[in-house]
C-alpha positions as CSV (number, residue, x, y, z in Angstrom):
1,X,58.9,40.2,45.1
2,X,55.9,38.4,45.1
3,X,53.6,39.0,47.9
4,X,52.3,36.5,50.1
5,X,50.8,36.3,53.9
6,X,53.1,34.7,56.0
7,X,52.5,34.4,60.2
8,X,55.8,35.8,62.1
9,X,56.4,37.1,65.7
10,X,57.8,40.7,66.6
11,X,61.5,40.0,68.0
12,X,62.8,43.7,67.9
13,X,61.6,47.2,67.1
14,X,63.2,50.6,67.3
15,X,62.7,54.3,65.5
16,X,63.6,55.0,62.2
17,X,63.1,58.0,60.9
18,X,59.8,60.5,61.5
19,X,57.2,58.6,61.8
20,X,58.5,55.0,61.0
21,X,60.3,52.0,62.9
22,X,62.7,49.4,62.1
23,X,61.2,46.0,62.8
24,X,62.6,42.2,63.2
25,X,60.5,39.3,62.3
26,X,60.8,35.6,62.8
27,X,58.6,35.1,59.5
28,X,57.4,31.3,59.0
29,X,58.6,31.2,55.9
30,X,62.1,33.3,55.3
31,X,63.4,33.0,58.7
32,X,64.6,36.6,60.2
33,X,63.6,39.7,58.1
34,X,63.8,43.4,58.6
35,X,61.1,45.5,57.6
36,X,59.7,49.1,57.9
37,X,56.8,50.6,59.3
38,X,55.0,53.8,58.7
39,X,53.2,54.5,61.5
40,X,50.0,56.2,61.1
41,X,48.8,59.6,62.7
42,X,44.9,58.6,63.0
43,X,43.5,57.4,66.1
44,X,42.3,55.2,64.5
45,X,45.5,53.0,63.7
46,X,46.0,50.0,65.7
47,X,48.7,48.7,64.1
48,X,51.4,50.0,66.7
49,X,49.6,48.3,69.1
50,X,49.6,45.2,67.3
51,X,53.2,45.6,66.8
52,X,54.1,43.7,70.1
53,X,56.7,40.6,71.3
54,X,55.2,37.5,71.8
55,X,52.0,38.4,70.1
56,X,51.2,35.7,66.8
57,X,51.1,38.1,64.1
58,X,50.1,37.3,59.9
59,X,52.0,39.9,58.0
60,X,52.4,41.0,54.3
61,X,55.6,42.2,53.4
62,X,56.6,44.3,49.9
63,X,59.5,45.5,48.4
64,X,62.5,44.1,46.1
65,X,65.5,44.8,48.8
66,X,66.9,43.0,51.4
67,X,64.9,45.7,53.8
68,X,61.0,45.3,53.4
69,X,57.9,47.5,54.0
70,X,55.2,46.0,56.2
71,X,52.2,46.3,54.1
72,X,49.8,44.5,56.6
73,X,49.5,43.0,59.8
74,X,46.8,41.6,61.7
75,X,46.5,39.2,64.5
76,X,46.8,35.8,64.2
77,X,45.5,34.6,67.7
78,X,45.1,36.1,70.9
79,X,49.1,37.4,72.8
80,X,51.0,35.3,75.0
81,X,50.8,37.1,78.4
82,X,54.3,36.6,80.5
83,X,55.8,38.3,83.2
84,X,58.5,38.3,85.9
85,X,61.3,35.8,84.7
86,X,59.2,34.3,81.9
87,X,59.1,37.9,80.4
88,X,63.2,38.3,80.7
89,X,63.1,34.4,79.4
90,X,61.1,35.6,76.3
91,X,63.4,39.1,75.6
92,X,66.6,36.7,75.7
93,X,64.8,33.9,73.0
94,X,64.4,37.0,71.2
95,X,67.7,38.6,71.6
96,X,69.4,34.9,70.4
97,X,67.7,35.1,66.7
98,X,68.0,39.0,66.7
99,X,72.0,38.6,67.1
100,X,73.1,35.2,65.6
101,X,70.7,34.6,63.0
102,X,71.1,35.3,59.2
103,X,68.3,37.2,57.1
104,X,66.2,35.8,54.5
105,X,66.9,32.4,55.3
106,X,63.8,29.7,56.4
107,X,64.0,28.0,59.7
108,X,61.0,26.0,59.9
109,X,61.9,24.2,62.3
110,X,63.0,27.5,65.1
111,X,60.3,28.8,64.0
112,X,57.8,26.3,65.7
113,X,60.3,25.5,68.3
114,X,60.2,29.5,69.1
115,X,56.2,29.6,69.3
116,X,56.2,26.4,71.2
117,X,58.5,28.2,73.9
118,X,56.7,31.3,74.2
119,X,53.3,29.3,74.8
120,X,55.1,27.1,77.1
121,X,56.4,30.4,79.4
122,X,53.2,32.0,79.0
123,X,52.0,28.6,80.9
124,X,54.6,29.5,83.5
125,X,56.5,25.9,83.1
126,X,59.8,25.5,84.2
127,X,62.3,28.5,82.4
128,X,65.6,26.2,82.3
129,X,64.1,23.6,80.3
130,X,62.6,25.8,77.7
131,X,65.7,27.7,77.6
132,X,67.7,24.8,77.1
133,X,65.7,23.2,74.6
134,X,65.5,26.2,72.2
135,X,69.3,27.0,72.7
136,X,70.0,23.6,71.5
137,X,67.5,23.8,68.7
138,X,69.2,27.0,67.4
139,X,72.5,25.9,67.5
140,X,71.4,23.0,65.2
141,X,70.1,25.4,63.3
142,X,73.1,27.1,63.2
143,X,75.0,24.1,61.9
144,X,76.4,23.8,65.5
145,X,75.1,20.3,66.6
146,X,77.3,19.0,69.5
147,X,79.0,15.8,69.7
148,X,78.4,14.1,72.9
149,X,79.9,10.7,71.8
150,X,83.6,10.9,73.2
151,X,82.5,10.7,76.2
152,X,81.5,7.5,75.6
153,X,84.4,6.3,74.1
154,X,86.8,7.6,76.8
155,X,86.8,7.1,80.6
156,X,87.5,10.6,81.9
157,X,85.7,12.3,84.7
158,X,85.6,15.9,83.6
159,X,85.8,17.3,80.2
160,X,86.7,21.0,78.0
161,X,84.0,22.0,75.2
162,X,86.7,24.0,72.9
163,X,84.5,25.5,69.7
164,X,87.0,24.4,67.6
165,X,87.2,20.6,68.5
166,X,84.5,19.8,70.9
167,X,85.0,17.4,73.9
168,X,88.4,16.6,75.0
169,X,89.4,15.6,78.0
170,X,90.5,17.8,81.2
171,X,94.0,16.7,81.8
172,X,95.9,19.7,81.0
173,X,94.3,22.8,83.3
174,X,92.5,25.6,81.3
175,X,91.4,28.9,82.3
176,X,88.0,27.6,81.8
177,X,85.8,25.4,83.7
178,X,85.8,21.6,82.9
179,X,82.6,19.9,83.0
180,X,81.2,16.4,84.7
181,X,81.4,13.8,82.1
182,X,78.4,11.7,83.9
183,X,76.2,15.1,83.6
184,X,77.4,15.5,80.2
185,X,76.3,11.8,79.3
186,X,73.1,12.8,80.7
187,X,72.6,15.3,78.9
188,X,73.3,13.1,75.7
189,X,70.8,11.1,76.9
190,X,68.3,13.7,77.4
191,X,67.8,13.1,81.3
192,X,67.5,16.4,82.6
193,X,66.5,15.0,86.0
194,X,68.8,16.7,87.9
195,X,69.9,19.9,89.0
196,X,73.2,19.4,89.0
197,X,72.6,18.3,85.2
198,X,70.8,21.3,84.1
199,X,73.4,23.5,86.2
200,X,76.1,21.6,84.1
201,X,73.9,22.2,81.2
202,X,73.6,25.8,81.2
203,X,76.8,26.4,81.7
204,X,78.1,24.7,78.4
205,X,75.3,26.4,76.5
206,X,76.7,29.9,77.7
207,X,79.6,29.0,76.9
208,X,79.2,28.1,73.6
209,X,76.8,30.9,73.1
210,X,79.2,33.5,74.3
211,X,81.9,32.3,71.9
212,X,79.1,33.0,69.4
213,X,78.7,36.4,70.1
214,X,82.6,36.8,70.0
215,X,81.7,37.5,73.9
216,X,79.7,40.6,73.6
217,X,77.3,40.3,76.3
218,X,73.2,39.9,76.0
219,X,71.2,42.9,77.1
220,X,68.5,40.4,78.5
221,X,70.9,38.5,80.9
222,X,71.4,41.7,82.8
223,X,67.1,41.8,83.2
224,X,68.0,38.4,85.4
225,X,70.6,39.9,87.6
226,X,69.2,43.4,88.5
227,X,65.7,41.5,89.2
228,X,67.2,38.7,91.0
């Protein structure tokens, strides 16, 4: 494999083996990749602390296999500081791509919606539109875009989202919760106005989410509720 510098952003570490970690990058240009570290004994070494969320990294990766050694890393700009909510916000963005994306393929696109979010929280604008945005973004990355116009076509006042077919309307009564069809239009038309909206909002995006993750629940979710 030919080596290159490419910038990327920490989403996951953990131990390895003796003196080395497993590492999860959102590279810039081959999407998700898992890499090794060796993590030096000198005092001298900064790269652990480098080796951070949210922090702009460029890094030089080596090796033929689908699991890489990090050759190099250095700082690409100065760490986005959050904290409170906007921390948990940031964990669960990286939690998303950790779980649902594929290795060694490029998302351009995530990846500067992804760096865009995390400068956005660190700015401490409002978490459900950030949220909201990249979960849509990903899902279209996904190949998941969602088809909002039969709700145009129809004149129901509540609607299902089923995975496999999408909209249909909320005549026969489901387990699940049915949703407005004028906040649903809204949210076609990007007007995110209202709470009652982005309430409406969320909730399809966890649902579809959740069906995702063949329900297995999100570690960061639970930062939410025991801080709340």
């Amino acid at each position: 494999m030919e080596e290159f510098e490419q910038s990327a952003f920490l989403l996951h570490s953990r131990p390895y083996r003796e003196n080395q970690i497993l590492l999860e990058f959102l590279t810039s240009h081959q999407g998700k990749i898992s890499a090794i570290s060796y993590l030096g004994h000198s005092l001298k070494s900064n790269k652990k602390a480098l080796l951070q969320p949210f922090s702009p990294l460029k890094i030089v990766l080596k090796g033929k296999g689908n699991l890489k050694y990090l050759q190099r890393v250095e700082p690409a700009r100065k760490s986005y500081q959050l904290s409170g909510n906007y921390l948990y916000s940031g964990f669960y963005l990286n939690e998303l791509q950790v779980r649902l994306l594929g290795e060694h393929i490029p998302y351009d696109e995530l990846y500067c919606q992804y760096q865009e979010s995390i400068k956005q929280l660190s700015k401490q604008r409002p978490i459900e539109f950030i949220l909201r945005h990249f979960e849509n973004r990903l899902l279209e990355e996904l190949g998941m875009t969602i088809d909002y116009s039969p709700l145009f076509s129809e004149n129901n006042s509540h609607y299902y989202y089923l995975p496999e077919k999408g909209f249909v309307p909320a005549i026969t009564k489901l387990v699940q919760t049915g949703y407005n069809s004028m906040h649903l239009k809204a949210i076609a038309q990007e007007d995110l106005s209202s709470k009652e909206v982005m309430q409406t909002y969320k909730g399809l995006m966890r649902q579809i989410i959740n069906h995702l993750l063949d329900g297995k629940p999100l570690n960061s979710r639970k930062l939410f509720t025991k801080n709340s």
